[in-house]
C-alpha positions in Angstrom: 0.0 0.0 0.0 1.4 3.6 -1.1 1.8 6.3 1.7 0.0 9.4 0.7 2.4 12.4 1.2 1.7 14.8 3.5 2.6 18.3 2.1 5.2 20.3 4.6 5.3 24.1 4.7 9.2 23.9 4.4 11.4 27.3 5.2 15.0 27.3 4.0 17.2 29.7 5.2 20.4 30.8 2.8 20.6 30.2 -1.0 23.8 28.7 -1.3 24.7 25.8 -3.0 23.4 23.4 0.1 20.5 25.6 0.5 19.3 25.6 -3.3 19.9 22.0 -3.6 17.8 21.0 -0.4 15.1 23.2 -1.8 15.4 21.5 -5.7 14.6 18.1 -3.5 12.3 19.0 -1.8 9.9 21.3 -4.1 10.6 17.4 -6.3 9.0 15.5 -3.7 6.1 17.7 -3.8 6.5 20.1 -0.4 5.7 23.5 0.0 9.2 25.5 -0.2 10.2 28.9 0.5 14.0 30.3 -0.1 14.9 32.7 2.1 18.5 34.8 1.2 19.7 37.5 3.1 21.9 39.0 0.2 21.8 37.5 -3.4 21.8 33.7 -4.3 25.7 32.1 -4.2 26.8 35.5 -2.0 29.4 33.3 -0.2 30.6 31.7 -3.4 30.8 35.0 -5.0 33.2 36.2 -2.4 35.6 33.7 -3.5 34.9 33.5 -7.2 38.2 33.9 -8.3 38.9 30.5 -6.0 39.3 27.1 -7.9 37.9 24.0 -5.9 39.8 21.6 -4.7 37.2 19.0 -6.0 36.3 18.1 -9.5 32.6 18.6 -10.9 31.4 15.5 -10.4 31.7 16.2 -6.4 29.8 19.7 -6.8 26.5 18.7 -8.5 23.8 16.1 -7.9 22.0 13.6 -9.9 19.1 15.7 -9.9 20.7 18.9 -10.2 21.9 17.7 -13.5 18.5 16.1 -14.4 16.8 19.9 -14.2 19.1 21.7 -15.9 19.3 19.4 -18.7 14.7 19.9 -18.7 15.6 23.1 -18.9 17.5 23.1 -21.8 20.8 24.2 -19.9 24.0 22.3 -20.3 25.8 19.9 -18.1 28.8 18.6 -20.1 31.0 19.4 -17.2 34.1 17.5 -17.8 34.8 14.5 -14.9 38.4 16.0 -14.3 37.9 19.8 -14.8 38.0 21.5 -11.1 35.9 24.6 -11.8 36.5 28.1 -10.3 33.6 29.5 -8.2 32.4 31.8 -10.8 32.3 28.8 -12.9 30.1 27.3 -10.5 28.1 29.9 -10.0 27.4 30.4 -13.8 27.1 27.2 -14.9 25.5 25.2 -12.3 24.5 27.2 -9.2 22.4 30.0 -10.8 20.9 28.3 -13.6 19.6 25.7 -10.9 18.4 28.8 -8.8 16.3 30.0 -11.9 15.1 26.4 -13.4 11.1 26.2 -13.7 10.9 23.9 -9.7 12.5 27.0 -8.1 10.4 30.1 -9.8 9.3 32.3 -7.1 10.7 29.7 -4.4 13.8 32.1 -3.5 13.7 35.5 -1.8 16.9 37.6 -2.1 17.8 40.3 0.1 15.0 39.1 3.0 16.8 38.8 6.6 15.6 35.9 8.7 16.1 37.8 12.4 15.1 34.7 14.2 13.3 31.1 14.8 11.1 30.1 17.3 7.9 27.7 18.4 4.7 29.3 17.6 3.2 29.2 21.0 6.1 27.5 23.2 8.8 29.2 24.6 12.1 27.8 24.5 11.7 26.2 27.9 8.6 25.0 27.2 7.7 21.3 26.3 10.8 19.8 26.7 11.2 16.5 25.1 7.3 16.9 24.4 5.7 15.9 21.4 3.1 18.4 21.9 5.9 20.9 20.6 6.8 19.3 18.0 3.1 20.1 17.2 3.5 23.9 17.2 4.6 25.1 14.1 8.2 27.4 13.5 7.5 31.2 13.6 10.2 33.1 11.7 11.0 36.7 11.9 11.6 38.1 8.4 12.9 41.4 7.7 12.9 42.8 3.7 13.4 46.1 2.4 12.9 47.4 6.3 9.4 45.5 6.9 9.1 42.9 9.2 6.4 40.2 9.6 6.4 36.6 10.4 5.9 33.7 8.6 5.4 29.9 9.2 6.5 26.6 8.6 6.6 22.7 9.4 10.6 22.4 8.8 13.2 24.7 9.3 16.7 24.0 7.6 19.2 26.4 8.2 21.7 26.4 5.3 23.5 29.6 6.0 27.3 28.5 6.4 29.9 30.0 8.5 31.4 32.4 6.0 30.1 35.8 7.0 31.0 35.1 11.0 34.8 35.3 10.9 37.1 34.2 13.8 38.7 36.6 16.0 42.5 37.4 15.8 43.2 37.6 20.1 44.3 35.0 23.1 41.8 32.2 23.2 39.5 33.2 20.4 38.8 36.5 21.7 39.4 39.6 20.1 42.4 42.0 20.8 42.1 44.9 22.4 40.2 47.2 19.9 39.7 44.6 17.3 35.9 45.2 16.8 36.9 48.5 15.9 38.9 48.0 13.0 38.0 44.8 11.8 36.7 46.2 8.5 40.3 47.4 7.6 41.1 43.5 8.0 40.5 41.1 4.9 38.4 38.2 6.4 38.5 35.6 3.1 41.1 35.0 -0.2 40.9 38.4 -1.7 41.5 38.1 -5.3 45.1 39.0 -4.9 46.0 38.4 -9.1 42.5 40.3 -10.5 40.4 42.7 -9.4 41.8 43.3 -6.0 46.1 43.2 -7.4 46.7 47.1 -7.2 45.2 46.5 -3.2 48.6 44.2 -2.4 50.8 45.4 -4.7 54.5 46.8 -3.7 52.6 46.0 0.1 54.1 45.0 3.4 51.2 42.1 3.8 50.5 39.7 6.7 48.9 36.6 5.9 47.5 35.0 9.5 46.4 31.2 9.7 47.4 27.9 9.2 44.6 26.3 6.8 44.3 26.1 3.3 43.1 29.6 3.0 45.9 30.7 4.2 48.3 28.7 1.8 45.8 29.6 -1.1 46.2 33.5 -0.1 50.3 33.1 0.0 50.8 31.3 -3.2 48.8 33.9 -4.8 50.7 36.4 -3.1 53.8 34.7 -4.0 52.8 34.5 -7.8 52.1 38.8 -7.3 55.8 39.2 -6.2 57.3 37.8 -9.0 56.4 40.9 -10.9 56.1 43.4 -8.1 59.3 42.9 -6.6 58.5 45.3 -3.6 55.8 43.4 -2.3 56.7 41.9 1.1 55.4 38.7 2.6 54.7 37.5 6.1 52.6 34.8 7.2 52.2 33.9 10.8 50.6 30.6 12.1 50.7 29.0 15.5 51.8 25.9 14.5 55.1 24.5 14.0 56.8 24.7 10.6 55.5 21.8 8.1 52.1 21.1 9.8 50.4 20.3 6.4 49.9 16.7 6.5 50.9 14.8 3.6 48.1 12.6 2.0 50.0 9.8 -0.1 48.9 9.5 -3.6 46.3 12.3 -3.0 43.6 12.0 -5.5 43.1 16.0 -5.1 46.1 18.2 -7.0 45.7 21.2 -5.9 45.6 19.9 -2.0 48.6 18.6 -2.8 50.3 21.7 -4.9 49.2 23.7 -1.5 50.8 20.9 0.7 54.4 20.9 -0.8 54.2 25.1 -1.1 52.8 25.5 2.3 55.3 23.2 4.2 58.2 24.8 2.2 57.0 28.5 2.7 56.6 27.5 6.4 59.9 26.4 6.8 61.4 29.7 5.4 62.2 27.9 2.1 60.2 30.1 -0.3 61.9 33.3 -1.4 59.8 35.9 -0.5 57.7 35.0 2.3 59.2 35.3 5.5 57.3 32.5 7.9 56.4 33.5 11.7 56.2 30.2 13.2 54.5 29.4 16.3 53.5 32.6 16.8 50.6 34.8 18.5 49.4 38.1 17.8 49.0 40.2 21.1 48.0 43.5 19.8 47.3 45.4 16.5 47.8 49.4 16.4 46.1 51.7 13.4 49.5 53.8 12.5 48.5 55.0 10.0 45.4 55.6 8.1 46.1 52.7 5.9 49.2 50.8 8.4 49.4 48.5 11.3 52.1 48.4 13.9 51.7 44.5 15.3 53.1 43.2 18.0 53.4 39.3 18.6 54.7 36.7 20.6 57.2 34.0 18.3 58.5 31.2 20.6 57.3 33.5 23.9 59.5 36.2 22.5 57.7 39.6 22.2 58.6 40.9 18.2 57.0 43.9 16.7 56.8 45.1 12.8 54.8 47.4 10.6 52.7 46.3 7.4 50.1 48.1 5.0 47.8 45.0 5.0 46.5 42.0 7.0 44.9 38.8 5.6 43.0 36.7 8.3 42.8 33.5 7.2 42.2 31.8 10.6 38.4 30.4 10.1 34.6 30.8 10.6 32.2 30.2 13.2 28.6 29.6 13.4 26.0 32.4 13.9 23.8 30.7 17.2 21.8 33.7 17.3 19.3 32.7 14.8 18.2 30.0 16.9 18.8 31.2 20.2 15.3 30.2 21.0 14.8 27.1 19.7 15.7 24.0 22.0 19.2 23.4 19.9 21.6 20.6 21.5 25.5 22.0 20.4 29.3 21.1 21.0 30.7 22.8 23.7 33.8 22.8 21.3 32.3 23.2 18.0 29.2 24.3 18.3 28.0 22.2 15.7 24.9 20.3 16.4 26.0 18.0 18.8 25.2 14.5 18.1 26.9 15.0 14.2 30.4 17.0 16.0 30.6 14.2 18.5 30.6 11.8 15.1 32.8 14.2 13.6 35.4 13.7 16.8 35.2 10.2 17.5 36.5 9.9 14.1 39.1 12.3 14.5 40.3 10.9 17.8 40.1 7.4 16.2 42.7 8.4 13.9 40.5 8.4 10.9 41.7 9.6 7.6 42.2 13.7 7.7 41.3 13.6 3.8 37.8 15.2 3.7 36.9 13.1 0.3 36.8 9.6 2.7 33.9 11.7 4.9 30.4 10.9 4.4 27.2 12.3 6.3 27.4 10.1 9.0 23.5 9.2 8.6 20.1 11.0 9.0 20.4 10.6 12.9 22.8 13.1 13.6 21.0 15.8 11.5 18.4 15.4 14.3 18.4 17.9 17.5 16.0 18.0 20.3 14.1 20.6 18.4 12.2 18.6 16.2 12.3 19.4 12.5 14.8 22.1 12.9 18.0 20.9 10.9 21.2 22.4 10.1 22.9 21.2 6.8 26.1 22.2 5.1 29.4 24.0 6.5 27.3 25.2 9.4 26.8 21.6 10.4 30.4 21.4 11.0 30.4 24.6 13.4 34.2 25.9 13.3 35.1 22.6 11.5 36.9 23.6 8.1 36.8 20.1 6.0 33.2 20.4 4.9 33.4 19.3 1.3 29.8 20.0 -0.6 29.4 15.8 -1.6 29.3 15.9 2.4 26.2 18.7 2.1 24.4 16.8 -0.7 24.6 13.9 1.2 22.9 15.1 4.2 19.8 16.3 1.7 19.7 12.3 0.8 19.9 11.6 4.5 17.3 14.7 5.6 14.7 14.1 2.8 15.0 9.9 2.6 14.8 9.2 6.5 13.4 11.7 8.5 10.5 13.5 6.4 9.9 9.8 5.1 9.5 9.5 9.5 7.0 12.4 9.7 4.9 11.0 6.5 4.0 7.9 8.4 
């Protein structure tokens, strides 16, 4: 006997590539979707554009994405091996999806969700009740200065990490002042060899981190000087020299390009880039209108040094706030949703496999929280965790839509 389906009133928060896809399944399995985005669809990929994936195509699109762009007449000969840039993306896959006949008047751009919360339960109320589960979500929507509320059945939240970044001071925190000035700071991989060259040019730059953002900002950098021979490099990390770990055979070349170049240029063996090994910052200064005196802390040994432009490449966290009054279990380390970081560490303190292409979802139960039907999918799922790949995301949507709506259906 055939279940009928019980239509959901589903809200989707962030029109990113997660976000779009979970809404393309689930306007396909018949719900009632609604898009909301509080810039422009892809506004995180757009940011870094000029940034190629470390993955091929295949690992960036889904059956069904593919099936509707091919209906509507787009193509989708993206070559197995090609590793598109994000403007690529964005062009080819992302945006055409976004305006495909399933997702016409699904998305709204440049609408702010301000928050989430049970229609008439508070967020003490009803613990571990099924009666709240009954209430429906209430969100808080803000466009072009109006607010109002709207409801739904589900909630996913599918707005990344990108626009919350990570503080520069002891601990997390931010230095003295930081809040002050961060918006002379560059928070992602500016586009160092385009539209943004004349900004580093013949600059004294500091590049902060220890990630793959950071080695992707320096080798662009590094490229610069080559023909602007004044340009000055620094790059300080708290790790020890050579902390990129080596993946034998990797099936990924550009992780691997990044490898060898970071654990050289850590190791002061790039020309060029002088490397600040375990190192701290411990305050910034504003010299100048457009220079910063720093002063760190390199092997507990205070050092201080001028430069015309920082680069913080140290990482994202999630936004809580948006949920602050919902009943939303998270890592105390993470602050992930807990039951999917405490997957995500076992595995790590197991001594699983660091390469990101061997992680899978982990299965629908740890997309579930004590708020039922409230679900966060994509890089916000991993809280501060930075080896979300997006097969990992479209995963989860198989997970999500196969298990636990099949749950509520019964």
């Amino acid at each position: 006997m055939t279940t009928q389906l019980i239509i959901k009133k589903i809200a989707i928060i962030g029109a990113g590539p997660i976000g779009i896809e979970a809404a393309l399944r689930a306007t396909h399995l018949g719900h009632d979707v609604t898009v909301f985005e509080r810039h422009h669809i892809g506004a995180h990929v757009t940011r870094w554009s000029h940034v190629t994936f470390f993955s091929p195509w295949p690992l960036n699109t889904t059956t069904l994405g593919l099936s509707t762009l091919t209906q509507s007449n787009q193509p989708t000969d993206f070559p197995a091996d090609q590793y598109p840039t994000g403007r690529q993306y964005l062009d080819q896959y992302l945006l055409p999806l976004s305006q495909s006949p399933p997702l016409i008047n699904k998305i709204h751009e440049h609408t702010n969700v301000l928050g989430i919360s049970r229609k008439h339960a508070l967020k003490g109320d009803l613990i571990g009740q099924p009666e709240r589960a009954a209430q429906p979500f209430v969100l808080l929507i803000e466009k072009n200065g109006h607010q109002q509320y709207t409801e739904a059945d589900i909630v996913i939240d599918a707005t990344g990490t990108f626009s919350n970044a990570s503080f520069l001071g002891a601990g997390g925190l931010p230095l003295p002042g930081e809040r002050a000035f961060t918006d002379k700071i560059e928070h992602h991989i500016p586009d160092i060899l385009g539209k943004e060259r004349d900004e580093y040019a013949n600059k004294r730059v500091l590049v902060i981190g220890q990630g793959f953002s950071a080695a992707t900002t320096l080798e662009a950098l590094h490229e610069l000087k080559q023909y602007e021979r004044a340009t000055q490099i620094s790059w300080l990390f708290r790790s020890p020299p050579a902390s990129f770990e080596v993946i034998p055979d990797d099936p990924l070349p550009q992780r691997e390009r990044l490898t060898t170049f970071a654990n050289l240029a850590s190791q002061g063996k790039t020309e060029g880039i002088t490397a600040l090994a375990n190192s701290s910052i411990t305050n910034i200064h504003c010299s100048g209108e457009n220079s910063f005196q720093i002063e760190i802390l390199r092997n507990n040994h205070p050092q201080s040094f001028e430069v015309d432009k920082i680069i913080s490449n140290i990482g994202y966290k999630p936004d809580t706030e948006l949920y602050r009054e919902l009943q939303i279990h998270l890592c105390y380390a993470t602050e992930g949703p807990m039951k999917l970081a405490a997957t995500l560490l076992a595995s790590a303190a197991a001594g699983s496999s660091s390469d990101c292409l061997q992680q899978t979802s982990a299965g629908a139960d740890v997309l579930r929280s004590p708020e039922a039907n409230f679900f966060i999918l994509g890089m916000k799922s991993y809280g501060r965790g930075s080896s979300f790949l997006l097969k990992v995301g479209f995963e989860q949507i198989d997970d999500l839509f196969a298990d636990i709506l099949n749950d509520s259906n019964e």
